[in-house]
N, C-alpha and C positions, 0 to 999 in steps of 0.2 A: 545614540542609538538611531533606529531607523526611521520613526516618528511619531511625534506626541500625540495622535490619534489613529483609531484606526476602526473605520467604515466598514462595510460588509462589503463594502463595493471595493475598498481596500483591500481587504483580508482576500475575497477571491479571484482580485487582481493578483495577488501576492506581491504585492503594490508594484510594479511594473508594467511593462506595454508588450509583454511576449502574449503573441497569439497561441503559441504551445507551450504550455510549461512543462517546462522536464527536469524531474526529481530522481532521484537515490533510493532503491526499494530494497527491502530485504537484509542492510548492512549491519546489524545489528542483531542479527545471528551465524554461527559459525556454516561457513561453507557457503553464506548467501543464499540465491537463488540456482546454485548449481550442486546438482548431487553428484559431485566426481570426487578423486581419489586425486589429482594433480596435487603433486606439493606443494603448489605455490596459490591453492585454493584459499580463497579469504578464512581470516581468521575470527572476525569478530568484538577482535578485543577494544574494551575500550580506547587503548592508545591508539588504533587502527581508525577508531570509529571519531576519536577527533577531530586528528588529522584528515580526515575524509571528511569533514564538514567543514573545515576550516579552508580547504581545499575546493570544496563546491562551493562555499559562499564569496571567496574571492574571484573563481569564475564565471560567476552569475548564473549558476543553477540555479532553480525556484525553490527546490523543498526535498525533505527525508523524511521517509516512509518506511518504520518498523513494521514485522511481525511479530504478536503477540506467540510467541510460545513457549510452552514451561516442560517440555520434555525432547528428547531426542528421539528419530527415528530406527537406531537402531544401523546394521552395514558396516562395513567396513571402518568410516569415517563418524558412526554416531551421528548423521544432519540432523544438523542444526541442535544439536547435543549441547552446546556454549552460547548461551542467549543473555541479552540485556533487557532489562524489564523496563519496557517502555516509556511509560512516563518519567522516569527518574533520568532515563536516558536521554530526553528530549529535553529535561531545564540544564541538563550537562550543556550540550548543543547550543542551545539556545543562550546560554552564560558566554559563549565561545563564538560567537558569530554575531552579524550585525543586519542581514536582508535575507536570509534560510529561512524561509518554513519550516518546523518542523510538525511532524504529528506524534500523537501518541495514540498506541492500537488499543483499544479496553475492551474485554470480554463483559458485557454486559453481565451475564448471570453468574460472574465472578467478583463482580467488586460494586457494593452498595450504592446508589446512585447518587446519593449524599456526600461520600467518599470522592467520587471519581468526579462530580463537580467543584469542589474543592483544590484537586488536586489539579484539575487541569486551570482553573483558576488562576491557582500560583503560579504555576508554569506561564499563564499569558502575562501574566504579570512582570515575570522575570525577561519574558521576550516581546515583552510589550507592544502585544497583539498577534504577534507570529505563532503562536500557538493552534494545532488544529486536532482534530479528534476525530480516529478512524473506530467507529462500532462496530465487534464482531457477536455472531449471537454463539457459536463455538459448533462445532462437530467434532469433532475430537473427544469421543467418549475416553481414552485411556488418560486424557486430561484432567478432564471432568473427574476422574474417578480420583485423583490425586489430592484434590480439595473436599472429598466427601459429597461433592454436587451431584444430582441427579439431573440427564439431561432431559431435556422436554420432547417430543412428538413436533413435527417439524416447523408447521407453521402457528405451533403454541408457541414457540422461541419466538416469536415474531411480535405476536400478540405481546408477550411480557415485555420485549425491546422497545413497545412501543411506552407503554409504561413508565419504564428505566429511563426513555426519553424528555416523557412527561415531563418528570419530576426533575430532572438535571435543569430539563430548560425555566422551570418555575424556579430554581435553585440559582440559577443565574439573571431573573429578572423582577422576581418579587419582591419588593420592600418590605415587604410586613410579614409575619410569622403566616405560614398555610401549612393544610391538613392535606393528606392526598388519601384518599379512599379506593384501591382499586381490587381487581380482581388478585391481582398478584403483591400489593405491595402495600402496607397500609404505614402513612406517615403523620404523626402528630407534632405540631408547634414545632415546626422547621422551619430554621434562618440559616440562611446562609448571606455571608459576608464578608471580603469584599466580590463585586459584581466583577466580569470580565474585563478587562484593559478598555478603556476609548469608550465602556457603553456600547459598547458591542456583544458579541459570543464568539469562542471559536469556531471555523469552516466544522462541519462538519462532513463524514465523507462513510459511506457503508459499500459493500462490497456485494452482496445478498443475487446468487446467481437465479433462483428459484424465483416463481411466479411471488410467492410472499413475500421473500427477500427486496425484489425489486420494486414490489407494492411500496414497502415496508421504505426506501431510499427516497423512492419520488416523494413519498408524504413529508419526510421530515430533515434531505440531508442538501446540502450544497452541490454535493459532489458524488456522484455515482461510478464507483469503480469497476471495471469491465474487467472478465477474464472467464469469457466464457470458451468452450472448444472452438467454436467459429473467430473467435478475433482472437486467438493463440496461432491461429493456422495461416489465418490470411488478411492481408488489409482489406479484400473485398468485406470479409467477415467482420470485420472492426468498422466498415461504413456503415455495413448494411445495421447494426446493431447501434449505431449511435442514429440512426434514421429515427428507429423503433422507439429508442426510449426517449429522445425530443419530444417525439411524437405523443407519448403518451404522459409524459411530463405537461404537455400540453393542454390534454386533457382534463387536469386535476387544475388549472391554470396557475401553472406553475414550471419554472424556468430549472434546469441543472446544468450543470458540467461533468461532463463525462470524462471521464479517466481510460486509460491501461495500462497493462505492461507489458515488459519484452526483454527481451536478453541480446547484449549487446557485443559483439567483437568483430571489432573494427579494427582493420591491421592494413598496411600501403595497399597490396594488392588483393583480388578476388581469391586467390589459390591461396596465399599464406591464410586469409579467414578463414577458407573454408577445412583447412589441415586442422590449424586448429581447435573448431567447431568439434569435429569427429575428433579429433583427441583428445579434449578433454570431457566433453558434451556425452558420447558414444563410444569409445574406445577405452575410457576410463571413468563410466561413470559405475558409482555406489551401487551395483544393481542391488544389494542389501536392504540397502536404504529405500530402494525405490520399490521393495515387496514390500518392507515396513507398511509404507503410504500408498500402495494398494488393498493389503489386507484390512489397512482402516475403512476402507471405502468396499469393505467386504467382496474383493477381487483378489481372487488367489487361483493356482491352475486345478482345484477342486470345484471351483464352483462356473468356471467356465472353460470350454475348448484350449487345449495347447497353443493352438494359434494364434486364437483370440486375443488369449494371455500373454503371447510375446510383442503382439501388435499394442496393446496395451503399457508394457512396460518404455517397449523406443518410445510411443508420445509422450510418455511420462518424463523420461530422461528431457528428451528433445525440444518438448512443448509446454507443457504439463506446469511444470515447477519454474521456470523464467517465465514461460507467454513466449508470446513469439518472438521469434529469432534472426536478428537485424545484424544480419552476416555478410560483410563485406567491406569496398574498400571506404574514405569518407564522403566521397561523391553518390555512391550506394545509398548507405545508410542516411545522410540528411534529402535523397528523393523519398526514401520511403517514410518517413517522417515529416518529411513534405503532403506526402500523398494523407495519411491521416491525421494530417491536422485540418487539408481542403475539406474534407471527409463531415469534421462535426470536432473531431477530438480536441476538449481543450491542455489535457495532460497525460503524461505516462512516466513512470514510473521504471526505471532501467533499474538492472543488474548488471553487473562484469563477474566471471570467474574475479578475479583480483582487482578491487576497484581502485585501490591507491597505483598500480601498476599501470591501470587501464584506462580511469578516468581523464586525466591529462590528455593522451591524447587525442580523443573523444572533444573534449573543449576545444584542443588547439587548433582540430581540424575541421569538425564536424559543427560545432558553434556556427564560425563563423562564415560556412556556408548556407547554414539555415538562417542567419541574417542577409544574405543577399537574395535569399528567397522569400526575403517578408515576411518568414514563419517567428522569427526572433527579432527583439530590438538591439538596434546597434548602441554600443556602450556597454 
């Protein structure tokens, strides 16, 4: 395997010398990151999702990044209707590769935090130390409602995450049986054993766009994942925002890694991406799907202008649900991933319409000109 310890300096190296890491996001749900109706839209499945790993890791990608989700949006295609549940998904991966990160997504106020350190435990176990854990605190009330959960007021979710944190990390470092007393959780004569691979913890990595959320990242994670409107739109947005939360990482004196995401089609020329883009992106996207995952967000053309509302569903298709959109030829796409990585970015996080179709040549071509720009290492 890949090696008999494994450091924190390790783990968020993802033990290599790439100044950008770039990971597989989304692949573990049906349709991925694109809500279109194209035939040839990912599927999901676990055979898909193997070979998609077994595929980045012999290309020297750094890591795969689930979403947690337990229902479908509804539209023509049901997005993301056909889901893999995370963690069990990630010691599959992990059994099957030899230098991939992978993470597992956990809903905090879905699964006891006793539970979820346990589990990811085994998992680092089994990938002996590759293992990481992405917190979500959930928004998805028709989710929530699925489990019987009641979801919290917004920056109460946060408050409890922090909690939920507590206790995982006392779960992962304590020797001797502890009591945890909190507002939200109360824990008696709790062991947990064995401790994370190497003496370590897995990366951890939150996502939390809101003033609390981000609060909530700086105090306790590795990794801060970005996907706010401004760095979905533009790399200026993706600088100006990895400025901000250095800066304020800073502050608490305290270092992260900043993450994104984006959506990736990359084809010989500028005009075949950009046909593409619109036809599967815009010309055939789910618009079904994409009222679904506005009316969760209580945006429907009742509660605001018809304009507004159609303006709202292109970013969604467009922006929304990949991130920004790294459309072009491979010369293109490794400057613009050049430019956010000078920027601050140390990762992100891609999609393809079809990843087994698409990933390839994304590697063949686009790798290895971001190694001659210094953004990746050669080998």
């Amino acid at each position: 395997m890949l090696a008999s310890r494994a450091s924190m300096a390790d783990r968020i190296a993802m033990y290599n010398g790439n100044a950008l890491k770039i990971g597989l996001f989304g692949a573990n749900c049906s349709s991925g990151r694109a809500a279109t109706t194209v035939p040839e839209r990912w599927s999901g499945s676990w055979e898909d999702c193997l070979a998609l790993a077994r595929l980045a890791d012999d290309a020297g990608l750094d890591f795969m990044l689930p979403i947690a989700r337990w229902k479908g949006y509804g539209g023509e295609t049901d997005f993301h209707g056909v889901t893999l549940e995370t963690i069990t998904w990630a010691v599959g991966l992990l059994s099957a590769t030899k230098r991939l990160t992978v993470f597992g997504t956990v809903h905090a106020p879905l699964f006891h935090p006793l539970i979820a350190a346990k589990g990811f435990v085994t998992a680092d176990h089994i990938g002996q130390g590759r293992m990481g854990m992405n917190i979500v605190c959930g928004w998805n009330e028709g989710e929530f409602d699925m489990f019987g959960v009641r979801q919290r007021e917004h920056d109460e979710r946060y408050e409890y995450a922090q909690e939920w944190v507590d206790v995982v990390k006392q779960a992962w470092t304590r020797d001797r049986t502890f009591d945890f007393d909190g507002r939200f959780l109360q824990i008696k004569a709790a062991r947990a054993f064995p401790k994370p691979y190497g003496g370590t913890r897995p990366l951890m990595m939150n996502a939390g766009s809101s003033a609390a959320g981000q609060a909530f990242a700086l105090r306790n994670c590795d990794a801060f994942f970005v996907a706010t409107a401004g760095s979905r739109t533009s790399l200026a947005g993706n600088a100006a925002k990895m400025a901000q939360i250095k800066a304020q990482a800073h502050e608490l004196g305290r270092a992260i890694e900043v993450f994104t995401v984006g959506q990736v089609i990359c084809r010989p020329t500028q005009q075949e991406a950009d046909e593409y883009y619109r036809h599967a992106i815009i010309d055939h996207a789910d618009w079904g799907a994409i009222d679904g995952m506005l009316a969760n967000k209580s945006i429907t053309p009742q509660t605001i202008p018809p304009g507004e509302y159609d303006a709202k569903r292109r970013y969604f298709a467009s922006n929304a649900i990949g991130g920004y959109p790294f459309v072009g030829t491979p010369d293109k796409i490794a400057e613009e991933l050049s430019i956010i990585s000078q920027a601050g970015v140390r990762g992100i996080g891609v999609s393809f319409v079809n990843y087994l179709d698409e990933v390839p040549y994304f590697c063949d071509e686009v790798l290895p000109r971001l190694q001659r720009a210094g953004v990746r290492a050669n080998g």
